[in-house]
Backbone as JSON, one array per atom type, in Angstrom:
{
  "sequence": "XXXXXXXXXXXXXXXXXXXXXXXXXXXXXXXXXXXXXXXXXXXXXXXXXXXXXXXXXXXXXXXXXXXXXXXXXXXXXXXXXXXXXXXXXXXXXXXXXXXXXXXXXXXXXXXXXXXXXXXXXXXXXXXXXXXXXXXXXXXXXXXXXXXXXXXXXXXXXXXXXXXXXXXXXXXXXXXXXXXXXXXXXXXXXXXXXXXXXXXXXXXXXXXXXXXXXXXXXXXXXXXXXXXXXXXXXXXXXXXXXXXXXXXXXXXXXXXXXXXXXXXXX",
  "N": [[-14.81, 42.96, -29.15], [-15.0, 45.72, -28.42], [-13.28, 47.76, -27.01], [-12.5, 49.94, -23.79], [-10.57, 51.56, -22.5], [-9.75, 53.19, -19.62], [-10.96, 55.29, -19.53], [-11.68, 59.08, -19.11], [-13.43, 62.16, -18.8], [-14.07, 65.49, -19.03], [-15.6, 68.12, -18.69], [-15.12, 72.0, -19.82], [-13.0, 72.45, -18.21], [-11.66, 73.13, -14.95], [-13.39, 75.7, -14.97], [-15.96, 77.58, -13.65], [-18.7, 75.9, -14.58], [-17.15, 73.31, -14.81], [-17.31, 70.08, -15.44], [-17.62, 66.99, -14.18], [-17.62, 64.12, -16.77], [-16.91, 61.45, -16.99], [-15.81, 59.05, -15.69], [-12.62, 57.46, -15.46], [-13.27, 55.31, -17.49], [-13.35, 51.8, -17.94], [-14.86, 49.32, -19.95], [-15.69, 46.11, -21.39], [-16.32, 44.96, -24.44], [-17.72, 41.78, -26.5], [-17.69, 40.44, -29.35], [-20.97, 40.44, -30.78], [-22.47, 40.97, -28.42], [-25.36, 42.61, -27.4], [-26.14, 45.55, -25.31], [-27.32, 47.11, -22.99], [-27.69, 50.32, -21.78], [-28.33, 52.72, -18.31], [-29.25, 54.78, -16.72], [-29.65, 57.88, -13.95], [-30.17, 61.29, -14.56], [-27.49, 63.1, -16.18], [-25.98, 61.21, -15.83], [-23.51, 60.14, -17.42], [-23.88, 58.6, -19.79], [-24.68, 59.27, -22.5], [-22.57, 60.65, -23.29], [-20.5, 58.67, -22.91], [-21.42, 57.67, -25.48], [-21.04, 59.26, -27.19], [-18.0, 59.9, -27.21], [-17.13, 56.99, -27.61], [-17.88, 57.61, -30.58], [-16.75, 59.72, -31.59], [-17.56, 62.35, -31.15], [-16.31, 64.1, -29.28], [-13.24, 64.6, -28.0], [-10.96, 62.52, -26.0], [-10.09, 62.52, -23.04], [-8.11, 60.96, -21.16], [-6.78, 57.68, -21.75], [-7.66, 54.72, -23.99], [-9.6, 53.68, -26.85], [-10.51, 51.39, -28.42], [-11.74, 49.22, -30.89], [-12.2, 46.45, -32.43], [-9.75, 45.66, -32.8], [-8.32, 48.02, -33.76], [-7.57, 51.18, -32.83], [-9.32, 53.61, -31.66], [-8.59, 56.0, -30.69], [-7.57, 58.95, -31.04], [-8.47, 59.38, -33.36], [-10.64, 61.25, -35.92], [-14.36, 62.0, -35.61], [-15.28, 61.37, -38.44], [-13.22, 59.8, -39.45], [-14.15, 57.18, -37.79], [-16.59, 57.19, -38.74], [-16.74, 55.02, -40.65], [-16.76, 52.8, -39.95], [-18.8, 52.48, -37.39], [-22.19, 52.66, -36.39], [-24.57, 55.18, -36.01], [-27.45, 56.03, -34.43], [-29.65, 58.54, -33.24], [-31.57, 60.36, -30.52], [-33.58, 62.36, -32.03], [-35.24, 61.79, -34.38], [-34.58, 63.45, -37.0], [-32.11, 64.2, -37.06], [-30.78, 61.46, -38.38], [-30.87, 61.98, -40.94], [-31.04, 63.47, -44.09], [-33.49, 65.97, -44.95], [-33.63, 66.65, -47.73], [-33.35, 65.11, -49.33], [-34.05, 62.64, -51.3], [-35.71, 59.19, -50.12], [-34.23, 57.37, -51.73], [-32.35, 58.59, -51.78], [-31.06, 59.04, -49.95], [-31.03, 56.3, -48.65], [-28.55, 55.33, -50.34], [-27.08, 56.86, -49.97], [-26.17, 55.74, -47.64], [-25.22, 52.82, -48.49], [-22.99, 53.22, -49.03], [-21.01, 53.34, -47.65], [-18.12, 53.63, -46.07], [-16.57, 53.23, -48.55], [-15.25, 53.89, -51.61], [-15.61, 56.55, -53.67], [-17.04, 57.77, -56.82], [-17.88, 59.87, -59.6], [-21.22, 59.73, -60.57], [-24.33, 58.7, -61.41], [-26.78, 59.65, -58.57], [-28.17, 57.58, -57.53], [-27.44, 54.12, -58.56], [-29.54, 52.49, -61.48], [-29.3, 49.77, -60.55], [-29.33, 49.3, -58.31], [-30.98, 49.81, -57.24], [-33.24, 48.04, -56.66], [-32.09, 46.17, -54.81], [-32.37, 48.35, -52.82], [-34.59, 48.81, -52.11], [-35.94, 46.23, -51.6], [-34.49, 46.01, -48.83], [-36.08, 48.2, -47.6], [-39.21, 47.29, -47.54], [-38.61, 45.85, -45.68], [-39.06, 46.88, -43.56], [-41.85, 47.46, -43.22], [-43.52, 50.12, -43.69], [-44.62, 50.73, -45.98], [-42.7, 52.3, -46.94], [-41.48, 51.21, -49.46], [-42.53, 51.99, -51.83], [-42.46, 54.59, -52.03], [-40.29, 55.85, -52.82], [-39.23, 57.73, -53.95], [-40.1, 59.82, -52.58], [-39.48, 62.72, -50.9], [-37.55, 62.8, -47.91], [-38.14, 64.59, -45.38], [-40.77, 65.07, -46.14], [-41.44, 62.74, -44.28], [-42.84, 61.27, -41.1], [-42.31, 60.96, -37.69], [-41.37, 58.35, -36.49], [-41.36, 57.1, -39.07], [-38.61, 57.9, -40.53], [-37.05, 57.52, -38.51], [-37.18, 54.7, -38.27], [-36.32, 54.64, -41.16], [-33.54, 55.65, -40.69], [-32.01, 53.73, -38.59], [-32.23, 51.54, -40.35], [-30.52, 52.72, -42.38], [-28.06, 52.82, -40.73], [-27.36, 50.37, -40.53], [-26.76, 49.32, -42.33], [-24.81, 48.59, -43.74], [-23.64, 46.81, -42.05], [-22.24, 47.62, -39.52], [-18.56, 47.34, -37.7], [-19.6, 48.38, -34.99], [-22.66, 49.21, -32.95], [-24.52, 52.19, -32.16], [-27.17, 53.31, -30.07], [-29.01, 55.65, -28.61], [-31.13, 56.03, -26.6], [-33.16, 55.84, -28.91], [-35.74, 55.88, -28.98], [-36.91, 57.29, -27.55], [-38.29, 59.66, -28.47], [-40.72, 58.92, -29.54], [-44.33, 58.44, -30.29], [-45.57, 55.75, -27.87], [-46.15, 53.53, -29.58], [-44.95, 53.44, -32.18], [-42.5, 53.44, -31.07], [-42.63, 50.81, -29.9], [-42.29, 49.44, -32.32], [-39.67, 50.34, -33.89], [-38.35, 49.45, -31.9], [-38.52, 46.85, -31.55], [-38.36, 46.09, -34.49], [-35.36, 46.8, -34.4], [-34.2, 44.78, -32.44], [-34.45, 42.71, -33.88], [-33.06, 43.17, -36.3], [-30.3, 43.53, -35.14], [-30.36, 41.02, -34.17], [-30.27, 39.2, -36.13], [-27.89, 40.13, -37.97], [-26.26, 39.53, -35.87], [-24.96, 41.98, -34.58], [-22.79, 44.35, -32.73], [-23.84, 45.64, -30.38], [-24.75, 48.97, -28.46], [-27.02, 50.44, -26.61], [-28.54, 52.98, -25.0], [-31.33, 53.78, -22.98], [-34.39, 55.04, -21.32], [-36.19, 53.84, -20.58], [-37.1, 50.86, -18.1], [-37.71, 48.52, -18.1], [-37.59, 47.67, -20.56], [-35.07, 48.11, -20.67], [-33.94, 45.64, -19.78], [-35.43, 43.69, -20.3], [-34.17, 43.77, -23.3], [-31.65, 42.54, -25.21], [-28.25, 41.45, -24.24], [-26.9, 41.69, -21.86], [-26.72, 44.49, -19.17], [-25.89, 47.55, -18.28], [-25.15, 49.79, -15.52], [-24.97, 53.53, -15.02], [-23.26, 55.99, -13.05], [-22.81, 59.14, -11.99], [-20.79, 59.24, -13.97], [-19.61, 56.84, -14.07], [-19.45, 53.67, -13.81], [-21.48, 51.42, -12.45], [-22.46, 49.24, -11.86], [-23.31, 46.26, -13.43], [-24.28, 44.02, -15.4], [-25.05, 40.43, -17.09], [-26.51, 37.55, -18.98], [-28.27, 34.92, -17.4], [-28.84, 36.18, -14.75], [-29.56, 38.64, -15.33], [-31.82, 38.35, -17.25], [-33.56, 37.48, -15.21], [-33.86, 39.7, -13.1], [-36.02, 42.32, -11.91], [-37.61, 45.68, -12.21], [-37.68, 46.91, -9.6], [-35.63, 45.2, -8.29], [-33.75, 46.7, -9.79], [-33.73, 49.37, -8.78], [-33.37, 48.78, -6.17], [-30.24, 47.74, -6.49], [-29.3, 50.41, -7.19], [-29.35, 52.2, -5.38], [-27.99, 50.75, -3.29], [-25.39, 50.82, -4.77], [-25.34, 53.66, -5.45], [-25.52, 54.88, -3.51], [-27.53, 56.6, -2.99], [-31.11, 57.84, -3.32], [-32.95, 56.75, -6.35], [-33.38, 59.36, -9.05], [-34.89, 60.18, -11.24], [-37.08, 61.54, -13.81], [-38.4, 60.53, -16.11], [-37.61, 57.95, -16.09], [-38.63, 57.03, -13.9], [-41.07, 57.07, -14.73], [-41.14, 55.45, -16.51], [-41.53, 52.7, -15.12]],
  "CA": [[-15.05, 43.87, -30.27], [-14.91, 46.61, -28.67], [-12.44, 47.95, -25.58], [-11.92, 51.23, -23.21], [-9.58, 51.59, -21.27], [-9.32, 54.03, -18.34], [-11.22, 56.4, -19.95], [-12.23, 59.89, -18.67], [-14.13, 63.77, -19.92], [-14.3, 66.46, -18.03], [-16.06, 69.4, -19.69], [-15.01, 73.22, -18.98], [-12.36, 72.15, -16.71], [-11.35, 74.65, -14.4], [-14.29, 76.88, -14.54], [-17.43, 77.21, -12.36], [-19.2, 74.93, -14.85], [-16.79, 72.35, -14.8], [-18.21, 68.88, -14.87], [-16.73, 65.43, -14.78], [-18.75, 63.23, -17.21], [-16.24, 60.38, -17.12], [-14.43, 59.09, -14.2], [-12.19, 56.54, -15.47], [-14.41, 53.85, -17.58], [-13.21, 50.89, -18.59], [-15.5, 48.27, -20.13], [-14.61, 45.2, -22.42], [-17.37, 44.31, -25.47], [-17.06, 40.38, -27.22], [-18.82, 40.17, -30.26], [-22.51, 40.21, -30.84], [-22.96, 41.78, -27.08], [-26.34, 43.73, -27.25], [-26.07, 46.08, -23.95], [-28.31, 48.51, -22.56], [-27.33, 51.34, -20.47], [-29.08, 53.38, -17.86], [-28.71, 55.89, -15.5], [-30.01, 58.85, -13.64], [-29.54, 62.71, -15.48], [-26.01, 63.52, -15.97], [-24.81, 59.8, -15.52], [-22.56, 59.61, -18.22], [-24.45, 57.92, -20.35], [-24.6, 59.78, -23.68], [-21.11, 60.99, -23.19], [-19.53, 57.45, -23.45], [-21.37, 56.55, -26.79], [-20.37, 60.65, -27.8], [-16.57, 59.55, -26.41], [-16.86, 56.15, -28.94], [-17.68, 57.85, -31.64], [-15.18, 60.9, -31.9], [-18.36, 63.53, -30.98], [-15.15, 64.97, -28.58], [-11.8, 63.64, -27.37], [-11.32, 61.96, -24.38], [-8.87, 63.27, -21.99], [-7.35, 60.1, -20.9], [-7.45, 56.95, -21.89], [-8.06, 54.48, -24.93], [-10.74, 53.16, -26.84], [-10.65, 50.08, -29.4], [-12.33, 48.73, -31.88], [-12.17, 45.62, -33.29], [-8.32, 45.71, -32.47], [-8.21, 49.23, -34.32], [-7.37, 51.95, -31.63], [-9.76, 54.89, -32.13], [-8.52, 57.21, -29.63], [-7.13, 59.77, -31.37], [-9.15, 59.59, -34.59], [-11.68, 62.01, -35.38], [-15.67, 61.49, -36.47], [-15.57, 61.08, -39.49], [-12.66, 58.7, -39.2], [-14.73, 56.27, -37.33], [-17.79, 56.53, -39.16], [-17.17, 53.77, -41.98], [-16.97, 51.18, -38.34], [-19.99, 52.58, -36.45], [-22.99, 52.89, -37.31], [-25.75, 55.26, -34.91], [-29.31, 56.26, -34.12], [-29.88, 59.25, -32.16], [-32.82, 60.35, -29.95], [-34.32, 62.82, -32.48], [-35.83, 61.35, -35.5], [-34.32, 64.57, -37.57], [-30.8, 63.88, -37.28], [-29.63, 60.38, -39.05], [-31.15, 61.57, -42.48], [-31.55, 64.39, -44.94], [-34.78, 65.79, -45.06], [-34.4, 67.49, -48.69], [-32.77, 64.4, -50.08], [-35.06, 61.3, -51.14], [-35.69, 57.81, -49.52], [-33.75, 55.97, -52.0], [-31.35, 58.82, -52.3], [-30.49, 58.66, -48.47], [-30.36, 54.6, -48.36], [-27.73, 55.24, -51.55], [-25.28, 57.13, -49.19], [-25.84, 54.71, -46.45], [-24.54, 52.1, -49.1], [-21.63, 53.37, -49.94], [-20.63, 53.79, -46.37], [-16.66, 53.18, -45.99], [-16.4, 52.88, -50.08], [-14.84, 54.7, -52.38], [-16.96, 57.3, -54.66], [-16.57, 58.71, -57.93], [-18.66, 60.43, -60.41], [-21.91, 59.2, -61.61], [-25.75, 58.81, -60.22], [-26.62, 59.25, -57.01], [-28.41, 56.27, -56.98], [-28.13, 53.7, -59.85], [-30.6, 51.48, -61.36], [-28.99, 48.07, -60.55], [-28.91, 49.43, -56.9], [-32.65, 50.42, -56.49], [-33.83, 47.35, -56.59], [-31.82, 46.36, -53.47], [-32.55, 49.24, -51.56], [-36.28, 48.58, -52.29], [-35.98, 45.08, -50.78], [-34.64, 46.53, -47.71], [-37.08, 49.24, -46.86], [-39.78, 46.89, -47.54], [-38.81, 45.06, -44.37], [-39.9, 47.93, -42.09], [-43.31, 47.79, -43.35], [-44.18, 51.02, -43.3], [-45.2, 51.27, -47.17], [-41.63, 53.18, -48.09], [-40.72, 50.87, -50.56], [-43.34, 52.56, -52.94], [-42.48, 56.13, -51.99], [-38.94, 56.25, -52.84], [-38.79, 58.89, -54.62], [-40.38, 61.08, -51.76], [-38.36, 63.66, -49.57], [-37.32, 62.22, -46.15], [-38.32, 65.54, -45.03], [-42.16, 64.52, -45.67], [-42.08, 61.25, -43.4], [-42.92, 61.15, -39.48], [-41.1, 61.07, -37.16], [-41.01, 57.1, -36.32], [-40.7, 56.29, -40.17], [-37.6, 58.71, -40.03], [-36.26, 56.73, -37.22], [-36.93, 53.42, -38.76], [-34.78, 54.75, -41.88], [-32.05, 55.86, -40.08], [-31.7, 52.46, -38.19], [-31.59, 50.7, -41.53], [-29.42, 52.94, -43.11], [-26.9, 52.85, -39.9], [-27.2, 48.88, -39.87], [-27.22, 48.27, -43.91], [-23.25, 47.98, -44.24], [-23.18, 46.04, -41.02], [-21.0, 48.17, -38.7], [-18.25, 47.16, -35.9], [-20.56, 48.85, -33.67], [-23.86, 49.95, -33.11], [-24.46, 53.11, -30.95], [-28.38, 53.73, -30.3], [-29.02, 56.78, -28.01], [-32.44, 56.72, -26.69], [-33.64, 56.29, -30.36], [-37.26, 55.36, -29.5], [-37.78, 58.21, -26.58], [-39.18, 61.05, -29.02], [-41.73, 58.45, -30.45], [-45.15, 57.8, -29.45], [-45.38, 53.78, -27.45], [-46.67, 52.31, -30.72], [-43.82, 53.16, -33.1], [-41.55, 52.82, -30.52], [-42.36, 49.36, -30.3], [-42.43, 48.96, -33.64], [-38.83, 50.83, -34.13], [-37.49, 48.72, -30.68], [-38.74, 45.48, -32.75], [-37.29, 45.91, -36.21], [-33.92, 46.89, -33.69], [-33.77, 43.81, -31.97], [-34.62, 41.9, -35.4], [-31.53, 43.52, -36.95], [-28.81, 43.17, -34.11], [-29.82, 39.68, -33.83], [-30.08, 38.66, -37.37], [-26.6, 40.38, -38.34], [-25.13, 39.49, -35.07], [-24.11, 43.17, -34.14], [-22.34, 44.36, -31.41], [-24.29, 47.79, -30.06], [-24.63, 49.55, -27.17], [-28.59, 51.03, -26.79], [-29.22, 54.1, -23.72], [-32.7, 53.45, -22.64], [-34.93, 55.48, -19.89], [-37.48, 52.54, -20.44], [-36.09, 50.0, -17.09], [-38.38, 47.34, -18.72], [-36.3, 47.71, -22.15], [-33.05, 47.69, -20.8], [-33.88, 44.36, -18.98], [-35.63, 42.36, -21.52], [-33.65, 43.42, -24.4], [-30.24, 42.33, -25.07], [-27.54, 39.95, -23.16], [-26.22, 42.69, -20.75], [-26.97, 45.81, -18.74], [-24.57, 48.5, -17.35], [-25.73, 51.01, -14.65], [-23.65, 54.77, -14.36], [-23.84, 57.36, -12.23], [-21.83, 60.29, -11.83], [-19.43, 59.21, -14.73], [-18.98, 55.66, -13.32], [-20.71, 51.93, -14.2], [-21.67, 50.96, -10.71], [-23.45, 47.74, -12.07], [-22.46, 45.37, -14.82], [-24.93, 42.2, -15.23], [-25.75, 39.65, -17.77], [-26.79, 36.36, -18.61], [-29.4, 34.7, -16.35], [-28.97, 37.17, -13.82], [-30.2, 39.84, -16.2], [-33.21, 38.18, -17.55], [-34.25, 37.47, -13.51], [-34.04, 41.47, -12.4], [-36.83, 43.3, -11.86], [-36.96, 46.98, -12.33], [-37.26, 46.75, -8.11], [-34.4, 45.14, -8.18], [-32.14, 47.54, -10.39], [-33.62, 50.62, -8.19], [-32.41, 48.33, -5.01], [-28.74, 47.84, -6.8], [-29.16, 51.68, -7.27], [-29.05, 52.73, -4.01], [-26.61, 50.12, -2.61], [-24.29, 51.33, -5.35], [-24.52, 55.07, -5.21], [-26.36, 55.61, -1.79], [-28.94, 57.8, -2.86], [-31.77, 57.15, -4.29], [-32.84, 57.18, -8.02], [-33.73, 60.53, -9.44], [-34.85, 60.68, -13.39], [-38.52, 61.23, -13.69], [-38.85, 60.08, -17.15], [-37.19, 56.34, -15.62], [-39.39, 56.45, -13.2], [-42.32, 57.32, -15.41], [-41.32, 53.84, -17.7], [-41.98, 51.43, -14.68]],
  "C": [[-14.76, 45.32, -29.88], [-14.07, 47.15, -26.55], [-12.02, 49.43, -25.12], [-11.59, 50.85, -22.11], [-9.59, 52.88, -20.52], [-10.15, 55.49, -18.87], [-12.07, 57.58, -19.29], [-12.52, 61.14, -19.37], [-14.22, 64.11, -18.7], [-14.51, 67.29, -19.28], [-15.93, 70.9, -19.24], [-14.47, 72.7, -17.62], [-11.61, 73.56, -16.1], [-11.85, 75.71, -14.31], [-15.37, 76.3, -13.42], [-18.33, 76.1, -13.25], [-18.87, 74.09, -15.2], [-17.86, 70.85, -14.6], [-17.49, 67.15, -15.22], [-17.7, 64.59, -15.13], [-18.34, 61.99, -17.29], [-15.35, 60.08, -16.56], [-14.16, 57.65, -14.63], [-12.58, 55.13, -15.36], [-13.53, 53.45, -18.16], [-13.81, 49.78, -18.7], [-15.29, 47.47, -21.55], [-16.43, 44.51, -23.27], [-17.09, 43.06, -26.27], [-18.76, 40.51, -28.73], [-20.09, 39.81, -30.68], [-23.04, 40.54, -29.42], [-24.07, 42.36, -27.51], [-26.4, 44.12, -25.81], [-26.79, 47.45, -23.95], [-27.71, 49.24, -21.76], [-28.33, 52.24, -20.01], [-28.15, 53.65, -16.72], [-29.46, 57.09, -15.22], [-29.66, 60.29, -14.58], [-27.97, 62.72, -15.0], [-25.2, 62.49, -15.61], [-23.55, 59.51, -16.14], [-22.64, 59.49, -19.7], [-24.19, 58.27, -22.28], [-23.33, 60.26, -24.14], [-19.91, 59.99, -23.67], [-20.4, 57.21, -24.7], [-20.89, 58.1, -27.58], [-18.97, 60.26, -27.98], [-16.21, 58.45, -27.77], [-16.99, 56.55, -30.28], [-17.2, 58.89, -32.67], [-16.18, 62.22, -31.72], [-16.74, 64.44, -30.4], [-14.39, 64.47, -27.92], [-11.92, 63.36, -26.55], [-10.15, 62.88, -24.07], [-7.89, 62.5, -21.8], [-7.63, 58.88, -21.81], [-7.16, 56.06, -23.6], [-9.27, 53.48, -25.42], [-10.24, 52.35, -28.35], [-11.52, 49.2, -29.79], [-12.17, 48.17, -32.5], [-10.3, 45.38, -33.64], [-7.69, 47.29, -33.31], [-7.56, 50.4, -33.23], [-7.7, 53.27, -32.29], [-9.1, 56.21, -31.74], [-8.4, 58.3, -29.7], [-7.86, 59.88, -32.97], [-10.31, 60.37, -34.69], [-12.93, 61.07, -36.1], [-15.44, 60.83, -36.89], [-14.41, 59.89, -39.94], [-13.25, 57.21, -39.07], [-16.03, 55.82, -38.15], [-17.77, 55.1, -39.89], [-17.26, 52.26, -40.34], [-18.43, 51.44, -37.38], [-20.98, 53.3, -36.71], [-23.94, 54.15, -35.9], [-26.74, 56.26, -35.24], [-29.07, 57.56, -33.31], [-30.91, 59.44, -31.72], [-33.46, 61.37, -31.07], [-34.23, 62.33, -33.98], [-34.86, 62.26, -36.84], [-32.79, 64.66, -37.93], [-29.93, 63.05, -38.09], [-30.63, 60.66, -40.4], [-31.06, 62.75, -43.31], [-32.6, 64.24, -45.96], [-34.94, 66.05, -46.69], [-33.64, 66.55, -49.66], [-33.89, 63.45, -50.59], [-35.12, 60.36, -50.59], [-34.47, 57.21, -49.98], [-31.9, 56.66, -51.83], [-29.9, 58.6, -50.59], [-29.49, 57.23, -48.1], [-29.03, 54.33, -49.21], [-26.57, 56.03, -50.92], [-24.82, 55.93, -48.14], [-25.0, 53.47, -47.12], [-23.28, 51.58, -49.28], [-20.42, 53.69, -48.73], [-19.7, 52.9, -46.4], [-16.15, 53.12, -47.43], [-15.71, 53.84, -50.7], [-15.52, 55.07, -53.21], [-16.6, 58.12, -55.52], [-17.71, 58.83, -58.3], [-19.99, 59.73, -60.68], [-23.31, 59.53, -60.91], [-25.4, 58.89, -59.21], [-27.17, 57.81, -56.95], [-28.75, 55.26, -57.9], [-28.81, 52.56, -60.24], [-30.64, 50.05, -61.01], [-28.82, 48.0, -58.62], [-30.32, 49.32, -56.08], [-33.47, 49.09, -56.42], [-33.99, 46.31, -55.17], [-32.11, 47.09, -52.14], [-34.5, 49.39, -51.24], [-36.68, 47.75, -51.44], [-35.55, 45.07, -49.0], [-35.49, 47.25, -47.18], [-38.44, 48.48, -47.09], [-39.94, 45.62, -46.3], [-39.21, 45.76, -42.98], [-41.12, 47.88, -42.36], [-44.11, 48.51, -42.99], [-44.76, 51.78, -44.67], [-44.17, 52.42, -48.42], [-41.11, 52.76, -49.21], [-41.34, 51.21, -51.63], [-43.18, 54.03, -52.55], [-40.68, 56.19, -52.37], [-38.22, 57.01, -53.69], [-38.83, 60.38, -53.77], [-39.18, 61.78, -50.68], [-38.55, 63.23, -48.57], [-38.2, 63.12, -45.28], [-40.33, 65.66, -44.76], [-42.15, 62.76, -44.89], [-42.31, 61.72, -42.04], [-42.11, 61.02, -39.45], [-40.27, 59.73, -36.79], [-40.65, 56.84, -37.98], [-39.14, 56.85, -40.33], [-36.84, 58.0, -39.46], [-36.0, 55.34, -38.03], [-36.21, 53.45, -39.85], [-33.67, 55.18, -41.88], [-31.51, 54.71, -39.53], [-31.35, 51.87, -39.58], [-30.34, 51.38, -42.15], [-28.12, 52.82, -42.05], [-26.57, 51.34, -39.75], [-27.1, 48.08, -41.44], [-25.57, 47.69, -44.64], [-22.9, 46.98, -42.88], [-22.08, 46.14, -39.7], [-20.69, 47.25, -37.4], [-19.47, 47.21, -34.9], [-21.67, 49.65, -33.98], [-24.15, 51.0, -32.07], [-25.85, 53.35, -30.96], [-28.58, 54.57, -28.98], [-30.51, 57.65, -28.05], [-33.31, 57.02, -28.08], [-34.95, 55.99, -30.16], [-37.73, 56.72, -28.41], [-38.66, 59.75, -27.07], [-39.91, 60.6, -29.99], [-42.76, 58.12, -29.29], [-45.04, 56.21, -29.49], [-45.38, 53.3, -28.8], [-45.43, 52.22, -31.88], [-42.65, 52.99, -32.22], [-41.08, 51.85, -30.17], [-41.75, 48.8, -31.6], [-40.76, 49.14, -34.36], [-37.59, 49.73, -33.24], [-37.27, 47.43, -31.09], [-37.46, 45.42, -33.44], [-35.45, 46.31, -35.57], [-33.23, 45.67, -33.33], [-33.45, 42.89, -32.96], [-33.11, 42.28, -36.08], [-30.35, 43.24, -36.46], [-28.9, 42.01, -34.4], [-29.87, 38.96, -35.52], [-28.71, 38.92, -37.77], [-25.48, 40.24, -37.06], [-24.35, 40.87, -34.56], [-23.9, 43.09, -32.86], [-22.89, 45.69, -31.04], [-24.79, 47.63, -28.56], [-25.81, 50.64, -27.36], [-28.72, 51.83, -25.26], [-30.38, 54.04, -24.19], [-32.65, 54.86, -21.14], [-35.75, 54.54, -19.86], [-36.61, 51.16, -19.13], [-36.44, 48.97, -17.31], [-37.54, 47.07, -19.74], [-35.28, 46.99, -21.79], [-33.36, 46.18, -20.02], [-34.1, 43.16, -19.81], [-34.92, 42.0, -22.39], [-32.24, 43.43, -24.17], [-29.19, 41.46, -24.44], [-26.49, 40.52, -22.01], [-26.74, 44.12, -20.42], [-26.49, 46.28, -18.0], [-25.48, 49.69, -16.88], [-24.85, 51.91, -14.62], [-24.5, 55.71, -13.37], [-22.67, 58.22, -11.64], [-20.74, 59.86, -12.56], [-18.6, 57.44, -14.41], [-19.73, 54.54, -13.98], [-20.2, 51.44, -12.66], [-22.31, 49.57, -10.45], [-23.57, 47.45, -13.44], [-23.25, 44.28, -14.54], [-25.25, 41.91, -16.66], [-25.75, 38.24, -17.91], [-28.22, 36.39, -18.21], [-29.65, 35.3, -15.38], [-29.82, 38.38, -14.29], [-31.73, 39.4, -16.47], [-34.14, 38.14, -15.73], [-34.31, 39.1, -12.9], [-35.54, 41.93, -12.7], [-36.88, 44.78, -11.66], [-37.01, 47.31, -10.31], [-36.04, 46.98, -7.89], [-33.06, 45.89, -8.62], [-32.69, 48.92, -9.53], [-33.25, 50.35, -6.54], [-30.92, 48.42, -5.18], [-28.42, 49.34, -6.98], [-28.22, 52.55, -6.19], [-28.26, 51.94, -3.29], [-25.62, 50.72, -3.27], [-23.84, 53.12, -5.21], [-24.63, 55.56, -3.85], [-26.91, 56.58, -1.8], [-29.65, 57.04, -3.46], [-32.14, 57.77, -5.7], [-33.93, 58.45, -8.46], [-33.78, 60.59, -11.28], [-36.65, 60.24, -13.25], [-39.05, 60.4, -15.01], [-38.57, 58.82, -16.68], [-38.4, 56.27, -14.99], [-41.01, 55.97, -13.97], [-42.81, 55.7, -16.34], [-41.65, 52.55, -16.81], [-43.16, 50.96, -14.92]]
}
């Protein structure tokens, strides 16, 4: 589903704050993959799901999608194929829009749009039936401004709306780390519930080393712009977070530095 080839970023090349965030990745996705990634600060990490989804060009390289070839396409290009989450609650919605009026763009995502309601009555009944599977009581507020919800309900309607047309790809980017534990379960849940019910193919950055182990059917390690460790299967479910801060240090030869990782053992 989803393929890069050789791909590399360098940011401010040629000055003093040059930085290479991408030293020639190439990793190969098969349909319905759920994969976690982790890594120390400055691994990469956020850069390659930035890189997939046209945040900023690559340098080298190509990236494919579903036999598509993004590489050269911008954003907004890509959006109608990939759907994503980011780490702050605040981002995948507009606050001064409504519930239903939000889930009513997410709809229409890749479609063609002319004139009329934003959101019309043969639609709301649908988008009702969805938000009533987060069970967080929105399917009776849907008239209210996004802008009054928390920060986990927020989250949990950005996931739906990024997962309600069923995208190529799913990009999630640390989407539970600026929630307290309890909705973050609750957000990490209704995640897993969705990938695996619609079969998606996404790619989830974790600092949780528990997370990235349990959930999903693969987990890729970077560091300094690299994937230094590629496992799944039965190998994956058997790791212990031990064990991925042993493959750490065989792979880069230091040891692991990210206090928030450490903080999730």
């Amino acid at each position: 589903m989803l393929e890069i080839k050789h791909v590399s970023k360098t940011f401010n090349p040629n000055t003093i704050t040059e930085k290479k965030a991408l030293r020639n990745i190439s990793l190969k996705l098969d349909e319905g993959d759920f994969v976690t990634i982790i890594g120390g600060n400055g691994a990469g990490k956020s850069t390659l799901l930035n890189m997939i989804a046209g945040v900023y060009p690559i340098d080298c390289g190509r990236i494919l999608l579903d036999g598509v070839d993004l590489s050269l396409q911008p954003q907004h290009k890509r959006a109608g194929m990939i759907g994503r989450v980011f780490q702050d609650p605040m981002m995948g919605t507009a606050a001064d829009m409504e519930i239903q009026e939000n889930l009513a763009f997410a709809n229409r995502r890749g479609k063609k749009r002319g004139l009329g309601w934003g959101v019309r009555n043969d639609e709301k009944a649908d988008l009702k039936k969805a938000l009533a599977r987060l069970d967080l009581g929105l399917e009776e507020r849907m008239n209210a401004k996004v802008g009054l919800l928390s920060g986990g309900q927020r989250q949990a309607l950005t996931l739906l709306m990024a997962t309600m047309m069923k995208p190529k790809l799913l990009l999630l980017d640390e989407h539970t780390a600026a929630l307290d534990p309890k909705t973050a379960k609750k957000v990490l849940d209704l995640t897993q519930e969705i990938v695996e019910e619609s079969n998606l193919t996404a790619l989830m950055v974790t600092h949780n080393m528990k997370d990235a182990i349990t959930i999903g059917n693969r987990l890729i390690m970077m560091h300094e712009g690299r994937i230094i460790y590629d496992v799944k299967g039965e190998e994956k479910k058997n790791l212990t977070v031990e064990d991925l801060l042993k493959k750490f240090e065989q792979a880069s030869g230091e040891q692991f530095a990210n206090d928030r990782m450490m903080l999730s053992k």
